[in-house]
Each structure stands twice: as C-alpha cells, then as structure tokens.
C-alpha positions as CSV (number, residue, x, y, z in Angstrom):
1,X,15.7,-6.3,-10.5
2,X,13.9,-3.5,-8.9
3,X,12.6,-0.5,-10.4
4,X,10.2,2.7,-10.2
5,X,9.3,5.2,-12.1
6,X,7.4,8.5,-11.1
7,X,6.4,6.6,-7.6
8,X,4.0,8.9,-5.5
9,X,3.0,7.3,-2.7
10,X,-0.1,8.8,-0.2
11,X,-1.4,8.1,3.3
12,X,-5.1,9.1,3.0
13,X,-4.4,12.8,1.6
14,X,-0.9,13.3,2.6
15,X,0.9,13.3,-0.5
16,X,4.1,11.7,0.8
17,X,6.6,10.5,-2.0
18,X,6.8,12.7,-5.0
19,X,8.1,11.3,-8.6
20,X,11.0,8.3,-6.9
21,X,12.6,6.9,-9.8
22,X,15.1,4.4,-8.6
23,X,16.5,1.5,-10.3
24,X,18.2,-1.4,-8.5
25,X,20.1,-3.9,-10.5
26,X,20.4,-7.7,-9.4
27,X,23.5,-7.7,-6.9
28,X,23.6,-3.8,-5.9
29,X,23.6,-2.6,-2.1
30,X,22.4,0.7,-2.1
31,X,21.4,2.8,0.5
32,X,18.9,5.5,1.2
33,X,20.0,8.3,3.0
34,X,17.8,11.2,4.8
35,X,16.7,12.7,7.9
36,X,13.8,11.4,10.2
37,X,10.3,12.4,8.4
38,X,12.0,11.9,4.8
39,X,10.3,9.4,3.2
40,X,12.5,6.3,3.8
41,X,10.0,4.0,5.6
42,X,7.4,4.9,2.9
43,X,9.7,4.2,0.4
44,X,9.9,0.7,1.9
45,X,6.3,0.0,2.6
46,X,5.4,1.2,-0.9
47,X,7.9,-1.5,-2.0
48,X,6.1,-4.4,-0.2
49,X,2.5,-2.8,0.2
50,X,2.5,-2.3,3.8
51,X,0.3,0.9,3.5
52,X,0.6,3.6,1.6
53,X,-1.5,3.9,-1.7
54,X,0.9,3.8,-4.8
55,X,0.6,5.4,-7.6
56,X,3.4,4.9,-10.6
57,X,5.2,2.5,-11.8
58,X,6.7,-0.4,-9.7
59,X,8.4,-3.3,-11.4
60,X,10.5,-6.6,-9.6
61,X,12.7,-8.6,-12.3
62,X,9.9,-7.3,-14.8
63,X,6.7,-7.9,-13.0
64,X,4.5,-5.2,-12.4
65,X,3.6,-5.5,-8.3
66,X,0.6,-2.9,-8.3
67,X,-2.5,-5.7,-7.0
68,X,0.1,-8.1,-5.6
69,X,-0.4,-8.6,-1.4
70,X,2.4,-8.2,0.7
71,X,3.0,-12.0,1.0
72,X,3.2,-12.6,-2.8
73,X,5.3,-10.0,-2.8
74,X,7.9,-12.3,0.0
75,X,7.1,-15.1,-1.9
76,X,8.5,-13.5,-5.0
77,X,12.0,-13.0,-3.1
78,X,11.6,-9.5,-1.4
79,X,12.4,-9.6,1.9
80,X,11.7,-7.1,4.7
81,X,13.1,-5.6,8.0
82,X,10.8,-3.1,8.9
83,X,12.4,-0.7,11.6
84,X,10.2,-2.0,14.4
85,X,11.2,-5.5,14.2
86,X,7.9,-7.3,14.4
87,X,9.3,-10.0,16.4
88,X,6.6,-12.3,17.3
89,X,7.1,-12.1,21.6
90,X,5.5,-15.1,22.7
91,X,7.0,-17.5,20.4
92,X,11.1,-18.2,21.2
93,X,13.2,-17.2,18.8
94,X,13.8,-21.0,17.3
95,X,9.9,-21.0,17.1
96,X,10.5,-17.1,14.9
97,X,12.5,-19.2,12.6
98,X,10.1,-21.8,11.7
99,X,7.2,-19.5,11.3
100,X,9.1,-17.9,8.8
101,X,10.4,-21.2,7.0
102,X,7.3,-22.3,6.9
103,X,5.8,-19.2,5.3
104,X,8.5,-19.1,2.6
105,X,8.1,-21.5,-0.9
106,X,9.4,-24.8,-0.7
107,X,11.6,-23.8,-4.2
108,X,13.3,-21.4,-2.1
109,X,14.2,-23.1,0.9
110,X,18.0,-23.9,1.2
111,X,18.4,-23.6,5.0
112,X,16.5,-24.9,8.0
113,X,15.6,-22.9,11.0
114,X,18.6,-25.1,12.6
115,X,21.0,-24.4,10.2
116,X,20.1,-21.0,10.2
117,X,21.3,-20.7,13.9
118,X,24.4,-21.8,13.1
119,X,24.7,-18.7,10.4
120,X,24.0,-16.1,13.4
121,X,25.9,-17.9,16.1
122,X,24.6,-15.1,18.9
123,X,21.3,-16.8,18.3
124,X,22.3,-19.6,19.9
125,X,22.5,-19.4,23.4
126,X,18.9,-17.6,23.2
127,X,17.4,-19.9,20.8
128,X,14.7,-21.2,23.5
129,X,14.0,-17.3,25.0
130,X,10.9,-15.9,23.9
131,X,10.9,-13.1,21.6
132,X,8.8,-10.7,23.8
133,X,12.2,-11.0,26.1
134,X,14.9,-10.3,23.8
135,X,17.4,-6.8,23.7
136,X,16.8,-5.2,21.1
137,X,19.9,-5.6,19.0
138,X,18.9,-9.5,19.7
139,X,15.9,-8.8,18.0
140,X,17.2,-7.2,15.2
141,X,19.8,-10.0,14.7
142,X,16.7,-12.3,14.9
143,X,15.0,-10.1,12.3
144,X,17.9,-10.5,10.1
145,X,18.1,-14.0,10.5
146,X,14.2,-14.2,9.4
147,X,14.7,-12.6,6.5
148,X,17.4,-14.8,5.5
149,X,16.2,-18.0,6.0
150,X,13.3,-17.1,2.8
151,X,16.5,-17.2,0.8
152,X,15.3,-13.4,-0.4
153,X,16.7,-12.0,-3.7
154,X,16.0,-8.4,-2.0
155,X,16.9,-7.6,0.9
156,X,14.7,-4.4,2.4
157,X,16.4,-3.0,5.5
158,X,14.6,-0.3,7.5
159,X,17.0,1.8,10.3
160,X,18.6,-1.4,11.5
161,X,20.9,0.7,13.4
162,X,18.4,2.5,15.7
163,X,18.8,2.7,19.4
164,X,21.2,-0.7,19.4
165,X,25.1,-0.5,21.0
166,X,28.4,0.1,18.9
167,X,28.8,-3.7,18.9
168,X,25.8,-4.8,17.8
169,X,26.0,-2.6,14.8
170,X,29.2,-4.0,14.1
171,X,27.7,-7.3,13.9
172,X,25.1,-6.0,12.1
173,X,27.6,-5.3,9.0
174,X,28.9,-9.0,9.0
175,X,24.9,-9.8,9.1
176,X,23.9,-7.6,6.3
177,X,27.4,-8.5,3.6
178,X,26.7,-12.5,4.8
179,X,22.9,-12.7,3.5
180,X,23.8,-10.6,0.5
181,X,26.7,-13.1,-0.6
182,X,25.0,-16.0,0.5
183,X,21.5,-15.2,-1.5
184,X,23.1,-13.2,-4.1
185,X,20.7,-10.7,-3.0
186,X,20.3,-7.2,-3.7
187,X,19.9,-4.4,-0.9
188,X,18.1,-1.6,-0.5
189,X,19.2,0.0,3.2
190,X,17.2,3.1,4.7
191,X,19.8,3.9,7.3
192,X,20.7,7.4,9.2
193,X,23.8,6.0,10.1
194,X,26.6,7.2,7.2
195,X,29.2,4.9,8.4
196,X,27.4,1.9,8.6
197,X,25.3,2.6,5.2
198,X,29.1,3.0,3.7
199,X,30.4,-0.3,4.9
200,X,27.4,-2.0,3.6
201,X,26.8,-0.5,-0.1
202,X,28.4,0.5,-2.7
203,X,26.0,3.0,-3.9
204,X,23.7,5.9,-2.3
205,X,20.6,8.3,-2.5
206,X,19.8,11.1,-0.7
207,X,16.1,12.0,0.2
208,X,14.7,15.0,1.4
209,X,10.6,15.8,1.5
210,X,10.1,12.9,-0.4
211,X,12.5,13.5,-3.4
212,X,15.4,12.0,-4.2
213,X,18.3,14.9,-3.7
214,X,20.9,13.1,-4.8
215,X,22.3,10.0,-6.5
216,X,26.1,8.3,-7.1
217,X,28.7,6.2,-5.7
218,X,30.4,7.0,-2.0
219,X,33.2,9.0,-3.7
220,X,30.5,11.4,-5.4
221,X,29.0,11.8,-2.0
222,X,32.0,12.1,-0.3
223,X,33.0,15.0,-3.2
224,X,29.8,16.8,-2.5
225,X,30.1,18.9,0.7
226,X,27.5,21.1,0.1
227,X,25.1,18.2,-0.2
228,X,26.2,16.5,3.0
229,X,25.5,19.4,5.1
230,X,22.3,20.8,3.6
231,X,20.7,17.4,3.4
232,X,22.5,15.6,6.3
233,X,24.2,18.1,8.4
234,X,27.5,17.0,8.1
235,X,30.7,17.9,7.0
C-alpha cells in the first residue's frame, strides 16, 4: 500500500526527517507516536506534498509519488486530516461536503454529501451553520466526514485529538474505526494521545528528532518501559 525508504524530508535547509523507512500494508492502522517538534506533521505533508522537499523513496500501491501534486495524490485514494482542520468558514458544513464530493473522482464516489450526514449523525443538526462558526471538535468531526466521503484507501490523520473535550474524542474513535471498515482503508495516525492511538491501531512507531525509535505491535510497546519514558515520558 504505502511505503518509504530512506525518506529525508527538508524545509529550505532544515534537515527535518532523517532515513523513515515505513511500510503500510492495505488494511493496517498504525500510529505514529512522539513528542511535539518530532517530525509527525512532516511525516504527513511529505506523504501528500504539502511542503517539505522529499528526498527518498516514496511509493502508494507501487506508484512512485515524487512529481505527483497534492490533488493527484487525493485522487489516487490518500486522504488527509491535517491538524489545523482547514475547514472552509464561510461555506456551511453541507456546502464543506459537496466541495469535497465534487473534488473527488466520479469512480470513487459511493456516498453523497446527504448520505454522508447520516454517517456522522452530530452533523446534522449543524448541517446549515457555517464552518467559520463551528467548535472545534465540530470541525474535526466535519474534517473526518470530508475525508470520507472521497471514499479514501488511506486515511492520513494529523493530532485529531488536540485541544477537543473527553467526549468528542470518544466520538472520534467510532469516527476513525467506521471510515476504515467502511473504505477498507488503511491509517496512518500521528497522535500524542496513547489511549486513543491504542483504541484505533493495531500497530505503532515511535519518533524522536526525526527518526523512527521504535517499531511493533501495542504489547511490544507496552513491554518496553524504558522506551515509553525516554521517548514519551511515561510509565
């Protein structure tokens, strides 16, 4: 599905990512551990080409992506949640669906922005409220929503968790397992939040400075104190 190999990724000369080699398999949720300043958002936009320059190799079900623009990228099935939302404000959150129906391939369109509603049933009270006016756990269920209706094959989540209330995040975990089983899609989560990256993968890296610390299922992790607390700071 998703692979890399010896991924360095730079912001002008800040050398940011050093060496990633990851490999996702169709179906896998895994998530990507680390402190603030580690490398996960980079990770992510080095994935879609939302910024950094690239360097390595970078493969989707076999395709090379170095050259390819962010939208071919979506197009290709890879969809993205970046941590800041990118809810368009002036449009109403029925309005967010269609722009991003529209925007996705007629081959892979399976649900309408209507229909979608019905899938993320807090939506619908809202559904005429404009973006711009949403809380922001609204928004993010709005982002997730977005993503789902391209019918993505990866799923790209970026610190859905941040700054929204223990309820929300709980929703959030029904949001995250429903698109995966309803696409089939494989996840990649960038999360700071252990319990919720647990309840949504089955497997997990650790990064650190831009290098991957650590690798394995939940139970290796869980196994590996010393990890935990250099890397994490806990126990």
């Amino acid at each position: 599905m998703l692979e890399t190999k010896c991924l360095n990724a730079f912001y002008g000369d800040s050398h940011i990512l050093h060496g990633i080699d990851l490999k996702i398999p169709a179906g896998a949720r895994v998530a990507l551990l680390g402190r603030n300043g580690a490398g996960k958002s980079t990770l992510l936009k080095s994935l879609t080409n939302a910024g950094p320059t690239v360097k390595g190799e970078l493969r989707f079900n076999g395709e090379d992506l170095h050259g390819l623009a962010s939208f071919d990228r979506a197009r290709m099935g890879i969809a993205f949640v970046p941590e800041d939302r990118r809810i368009l404000g002036s449009m109403s959150v029925l309005e967010n669906l269609k722009m991003a129906w529209k925007g996705t391939p007629e081959s892979r369109r399976t649900n309408s922005p209507e229909e979608m509603l019905k899938q993320f049933p807090m939506l619908i009270p809202i559904k005429d409220r404009a973006g711009g006016l949403l809380s922001g756990g609204q928004q993010q269920i709005l982002a997730m929503a977005r993503a789902a209706i391209a019918n993505p094959t990866m799923l790209l989540l970026d610190e859905p968790t941040e700054g929204l209330s223990p309820l929300i995040v709980e929703q959030l975990v029904q949001d995250v397992k429903q698109i995966c089983q309803r696409c089939e899609s494989s996840l990649l989560l960038c999360e700071q939040s252990v319990w919720f990256s647990r309840k949504c993968t089955d497997y997990v890296h650790l990064i650190d400075s831009g290098r991957l610390v650590f690798s394995g299922t939940w139970a290796d992790f869980d196994a590996n104190d010393d990890v935990r607390m250099k890397y994490l700071g806990v126990s």
